[in-house]
Residue, then its C-alpha position, 0 to 999 in steps of 0.5 A: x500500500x501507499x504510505x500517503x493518506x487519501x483525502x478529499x478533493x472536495x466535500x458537500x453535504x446535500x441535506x437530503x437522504x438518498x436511494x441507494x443505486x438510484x443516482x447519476x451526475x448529468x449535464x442538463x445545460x449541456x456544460x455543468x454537471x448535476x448530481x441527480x438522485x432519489x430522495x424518498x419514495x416518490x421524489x427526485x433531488x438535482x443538485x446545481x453547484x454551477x447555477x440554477x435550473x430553469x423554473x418549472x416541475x423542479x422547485x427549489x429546495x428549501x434544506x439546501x440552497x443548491x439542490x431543488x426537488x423534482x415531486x412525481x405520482x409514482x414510485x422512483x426506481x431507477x434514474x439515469x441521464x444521457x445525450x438521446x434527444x437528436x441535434x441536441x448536446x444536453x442531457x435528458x432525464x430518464x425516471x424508471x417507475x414499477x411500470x412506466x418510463x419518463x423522459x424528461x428535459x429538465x432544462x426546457x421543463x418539458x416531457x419527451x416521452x412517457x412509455x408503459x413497461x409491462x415486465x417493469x423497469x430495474x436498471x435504464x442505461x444511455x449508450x450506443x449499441x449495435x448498427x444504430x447511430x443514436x443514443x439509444x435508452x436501454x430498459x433493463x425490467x423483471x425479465x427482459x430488456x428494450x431499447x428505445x430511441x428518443x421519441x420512445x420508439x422500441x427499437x429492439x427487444x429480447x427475453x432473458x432469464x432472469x430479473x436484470x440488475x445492471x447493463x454496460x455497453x461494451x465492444x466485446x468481440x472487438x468488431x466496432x460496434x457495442x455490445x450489451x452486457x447484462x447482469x441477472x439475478x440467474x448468476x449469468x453475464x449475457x452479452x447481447x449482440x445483434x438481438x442475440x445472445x452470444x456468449x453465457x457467463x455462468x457465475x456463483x451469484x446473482x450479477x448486480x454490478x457491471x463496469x467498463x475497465x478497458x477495451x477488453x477488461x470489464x469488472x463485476x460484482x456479485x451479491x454474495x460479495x465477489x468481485x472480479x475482472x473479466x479479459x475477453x471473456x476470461x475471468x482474471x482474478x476475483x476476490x470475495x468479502x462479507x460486505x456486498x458491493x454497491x458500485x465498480x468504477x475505472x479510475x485512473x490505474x486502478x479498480x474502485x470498488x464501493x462497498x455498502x457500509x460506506x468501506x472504497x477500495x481501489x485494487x490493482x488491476x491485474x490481481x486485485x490487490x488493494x492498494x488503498x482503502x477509506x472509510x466514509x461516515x455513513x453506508x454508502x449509496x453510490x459511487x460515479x466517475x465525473x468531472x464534477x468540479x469543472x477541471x477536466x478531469x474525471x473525479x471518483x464520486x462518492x455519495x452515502x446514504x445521508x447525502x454526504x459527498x464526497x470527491x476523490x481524485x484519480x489514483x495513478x500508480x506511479x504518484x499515487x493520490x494527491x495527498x501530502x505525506x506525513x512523518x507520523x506512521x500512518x494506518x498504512x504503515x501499521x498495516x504495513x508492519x503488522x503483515x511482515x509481522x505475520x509473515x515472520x511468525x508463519x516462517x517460524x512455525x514452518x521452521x518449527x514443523x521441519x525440526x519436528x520432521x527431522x526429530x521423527x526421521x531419526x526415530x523411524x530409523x527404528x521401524x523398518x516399515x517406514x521411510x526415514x522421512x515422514x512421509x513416503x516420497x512417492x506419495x500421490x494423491x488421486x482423484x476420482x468422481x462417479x455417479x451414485x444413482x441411487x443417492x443421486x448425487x455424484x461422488x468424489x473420492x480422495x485417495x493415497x496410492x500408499x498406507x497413508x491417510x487423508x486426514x482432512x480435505x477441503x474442497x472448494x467450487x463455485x455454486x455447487x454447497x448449498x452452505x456455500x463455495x467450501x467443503x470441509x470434510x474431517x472423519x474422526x480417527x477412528x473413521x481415517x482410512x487412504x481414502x475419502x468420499x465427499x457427494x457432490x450435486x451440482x444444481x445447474x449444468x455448467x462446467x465446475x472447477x473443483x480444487x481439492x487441498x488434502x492433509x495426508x499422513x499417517x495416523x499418528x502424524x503430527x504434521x501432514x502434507x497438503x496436497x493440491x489437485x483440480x477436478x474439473x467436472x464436465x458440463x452434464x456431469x448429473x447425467x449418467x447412463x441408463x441401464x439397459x435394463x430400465x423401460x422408455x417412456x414415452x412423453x413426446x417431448x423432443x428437439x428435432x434438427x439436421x447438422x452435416x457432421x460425423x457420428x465420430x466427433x459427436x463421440x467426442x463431444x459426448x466424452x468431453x461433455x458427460x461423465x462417464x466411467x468409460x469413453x463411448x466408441x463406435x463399434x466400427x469405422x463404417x457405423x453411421x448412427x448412434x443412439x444413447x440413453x441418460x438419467x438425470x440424477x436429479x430428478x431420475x428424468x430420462x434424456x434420449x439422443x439419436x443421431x441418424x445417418x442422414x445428418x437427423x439429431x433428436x433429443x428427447x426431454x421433458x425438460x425444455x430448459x436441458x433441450x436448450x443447453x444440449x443444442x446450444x453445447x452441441x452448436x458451439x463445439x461444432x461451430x455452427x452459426x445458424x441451426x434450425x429445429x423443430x420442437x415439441x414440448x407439451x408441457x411448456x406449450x400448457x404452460x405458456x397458455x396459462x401464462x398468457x391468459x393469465x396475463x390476459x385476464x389480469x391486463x382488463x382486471x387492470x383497466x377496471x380497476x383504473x376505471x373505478x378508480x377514476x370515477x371514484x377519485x372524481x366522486x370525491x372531487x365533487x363531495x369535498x366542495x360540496x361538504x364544505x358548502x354544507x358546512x354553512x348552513x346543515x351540519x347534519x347534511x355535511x356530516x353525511x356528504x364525508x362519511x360518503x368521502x370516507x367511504x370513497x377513499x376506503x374503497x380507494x385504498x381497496x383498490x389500491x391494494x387490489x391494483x398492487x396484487x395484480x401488478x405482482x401478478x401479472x410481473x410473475x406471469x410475464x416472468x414466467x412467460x418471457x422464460x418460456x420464450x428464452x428457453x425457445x429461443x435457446x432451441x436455434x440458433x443464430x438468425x433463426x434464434x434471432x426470429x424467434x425473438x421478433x416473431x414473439x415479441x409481435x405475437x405477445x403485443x396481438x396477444x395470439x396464443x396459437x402464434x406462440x405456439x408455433x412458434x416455440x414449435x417450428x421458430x416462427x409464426 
């Protein structure tokens, strides 16, 4: 760490509690920037240290002389600020609610544009995307994302599988044009490109950070607390803590991260090293990079939850911050010593433990069975996974190939313990043998990298030698063969599609992909066809795969989400850019009907709803004057006109609860129903996945059930 301390470039004080994640700094004048956040449930804060804004919807506040109060009529979830009005080099002001996007000029006072969001708004971006030369908004809701130009036009939509957390426009693939990178709570980074998916980052937690790093670097966090930087789709480093982070930014030559108790680390960006830590007063609630002083360089901005502000300079690694050194020892210094410190005792307690192994090498001169050290020095330690079907788990086994024991092994991977990344696993003495079993269930069919670290020794060992090993279980590892013995059944799901390919390389790509206790091989050179069968250890499901002379690949499931997986696997591996299929999936086909009158039903429940509420609200328009003439000369008339009010904003406030009901409702029918969509879409690929996406997109706004159908069916309407 740096000797120095880091202090403030600036500081204020906005007077006014803010929403976490719920800010953004903006130049609405096109030349000053304003800091922008929410400030309660249904109310917005602009703070204008260069001047003020234009009178209007914004009124001065009365706490601080330098930041005014933008009041709405709903709920403010997400806020966000961007050049997408045409010829104009301001900043328009995006305010996402539970169901409708605003687009307001805060410099002119005047609406953009006022859009409906049915599957509700979480995160709003403004950035370049794709082909098109505009800046575009791009909608981030419970379970898809769309992207509008500035008059509110869509201009592209697409299903996900899961509720979106955060998005950056990033140039992945290096060809000129942004792509979309997004964070679900499904524990997957998706880049979007052309309206398709092209790359699936499985990670151990819902995604809610993103941030650029550099043309082929970008940071992520996780809600478990894991941070970490990505290189062209290869994660780098990731480091995790207690805390759960709020805010990744880039600046200057080092990674700044926000933690939610108010704790901001800046790491080094090869290894995540920290490099310098501060702690702010209060939790914080975000952190932006901004020239917000006007000086021409971007400063570190940091906002806590009680409205303190604070600014930090750029971090560079040969100057460090701009801060003056003192000749007191500072926290670093401490820091400093107190890790040689540590070091130094841990040397000594290895020097201790290798006089102790020469003690007992000299005392096994006594006993011929044994070595002169203390452990044999042809000692390895083997790894071994099976599945254990009538457990329905997978088994790892841990062993010697000598008299040693494992006294104790810890086993780490990514999202496979339910108690988290890390197994422990300590038999008692008497239980200790040359050989340890530890289940495993991975609960998703993804690639899992198992790091093992084993104590072994002997029994009576004082001190053991940890042996490393890595594991790698293949994708569809929870999927083991199916006996020969054991009846079909006959369900009629299935996945039907045509590649060019030889029986050989499906081979291989069987082996590299399911785990099996001996390698499937051809019989001969001249066999044209393969037919096997699998069990899922899960759920003890059935998984046929037939694959015909002609080029025809059937895959037989129940589970439309697996079909999915099986052809996207398959496409990669044989690099296939466009693959057509038809599929038949009863089961999800019930299912999406059901979605779709449910969403149906509760879109008129909705506007029944806004209808009485209406005329109820204009009910009591009309009765409050109406009391208050009575007022002056019946008491007794008066008294009946507000018990009449009184029972209109009762059945007001039923309304409202009714209304809130069928908003959660119809936000999981349409969750389930774009889930269904996606895992179609999953079933082609390439420009036929990219149909899938438009053709139901169409069909769900005609709401056309036998569209949908089909088009899960055959990839078009």
């Amino acid at each position: 760490m740096q000797v120095s301390t880091v202090q403030p470039v600036f500081k204020l004080e906005l007077n006014h509690k803010v929403t976490p994640n719920v800010v953004t700094i903006a130049k609405y004048d096109g030349t000053h920037p304003c800091l922008t956040a929410s400030a309660g449930y249904d109310k917005i804060i602009i703070h204008h240290p260069h001047g003020g804004i234009a009178s209007g919807r914004a009124q001065r506040s009365e706490a601080h002389g330098e930041v005014s109060e933008l009041n709405l009529s709903q709920a403010v979830i997400a806020v966000a600020a961007g050049p997408i009005k045409p010829d104009c080099g301001r900043d328009m002001l995006l305010i996402g609610s539970p169901t409708q996007i605003l687009a307001y000029d805060v410099n002119e006072n005047t609406d953009l544009f006022f859009k409906e969001a049915p599957d509700g708004v979480n995160v709003i971006i403004t950035g370049n995307f794709a082909k098109y030369n505009e800046t575009l908004v791009i909608v981030g809701g419970n379970s898809s994302v769309q992207g509008l130009d500035g008059q509110g036009n869509e201009l592209f939509w697409n299903v996900v599988g899961g509720k979106v957390y955060d998005m950056i426009a990033f140039d992945f693939d290096k060809d000129g044009e942004n792509e979309l990178i997004i964070g679900c709570d499904d524990s997957f980074i998706r880049v979007l490109k052309n309206n398709q998916f092209i790359v699936e980052l499985a990670e151990t937690g819902p995604v809610v950070c993103l941030s650029a790093v550099s043309d082929v670097r970008f940071a992520y966090a996780l809600a478990n607390g894991t941070i970490g930087i990505y290189e062209e789709g290869i994660r780098l480093w990731r480091v995790k803590s207690k805390q759960n982070a709020l805010s990744l930014r880039w600046s200057g030559d080092s990674l700044a991260c926000c933690w939610g108790n108010g704790r901001i680390d800046w790491r080094e960006g090869n290894t995540g090293k920290v490099l310098r830590r501060v702690q702010m007063r209060m939790n914080a609630a975000a952190m932006l990079l901004a020239d917000y002083r006007s000086v021409g360089a971007p400063d570190l901005v940091c906002i806590s939850d009680r409205g303190e502000v604070l600014g930090f300079s750029p971090y560079q690694e040969n100057a460090g911050f701009n801060a003056t050194s003192k000749k007191m020892p500072t926290e670093e210094d401490r820091m400093a010593i107190t890790e040689l410190f540590n070091k130094k005792q841990a040397l000594l307690v290895e020097l201790q433990h290798y006089e102790a192994n020469a003690a007992s090498s000299s005392l096994s001169l006594e006993s011929p069975d044994r070595p002169m050290s203390a452990m044999p020095t042809n000692t390895r330690l083997q790894v071994a996974v099976s599945a254990v079907p009538d457990e329905g788990n997978l088994n790892l086994a841990i062993s010697t190939n000598n008299e040693t024991i494992v006294r104790a092994a810890l086993i780490l991977a990514e999202g496979v313990f339910n108690t988290g990344e890390m197994l422990a696993r300590h038999p008692l003495p008497a239980h200790l043998r040359s050989i340890l079993h530890v289940p495993l269930k991975p609960p998703r069919d993804v690639p899992v990298d198992v790091h093992i670290k084993a104590l072994v020794g002997y029994g009576d060992s004082e001190q053991f030698h940890i042996f490393e090993l890595t594991k790698q279980l293949p994708r569809f590892s929870m999927y083991t063969l199916a006996p020969p013995s054991l009846a079909n059944t006959k369900h009629g799901s299935n996945v039907t599609f045509r590649i060019t390919e030889r029986v050989q390389r499906i081979c291989i790509w069987l082996n590299q992909n399911f785990l099996l206790e001996q390698e499937i091989e051809l019989e001969s050179e001249e066999t044209k066809e393969l037919h096997i069968s699998f069990i899922c250890l899960r759920d003890r499901t059935r998984l046929e795969m037939d694959f015909k002379a002609d080029g025809q690949v059937k895959f037989s499931t129940t589970d439309i989400r697996l079909a999915g997986d099986l052809v996207q696997s398959l496409a990669i591996y044989l690099n296939l850019s466009d693959l057509q299929s038809v599929a038949h999936f009863p089961e999800a086909e019930k299912k999406l009907r059901v979605e779709m009158e449910n969403v149906s039903e509760i879109g008129e429940m909705r506007s029944r709803l806004a209808a009485e509420t209406a005329e109820r609200a204009q009910l009591v328009t009309a009765l409050l004057p109406a009391a208050q003439d009575a007022a002056a000369y019946d008491l007794k008339e008066m008294l009946n006109r507000y018990k009449e009010v009184i029972m209109l904003n009762e059945e007001l406030l039923t309304g409202c609860h009714i209304r809130r009901a069928t908003q959660e409702q119809a936000v999981t029918s349409l969750k389930n129903l774009h889930t269904i969509l996606q895992q179609a879409t999953r079933l082609r690929v390439g420009k036929y996945s990219k149909a899938v996406v438009s053709a139901s997109r169409k069909a769900v706004k005609e709401n056309n059930i036998e569209a949908l159908i089909k088009i899960i069916q055959v990839g078009d309407s």
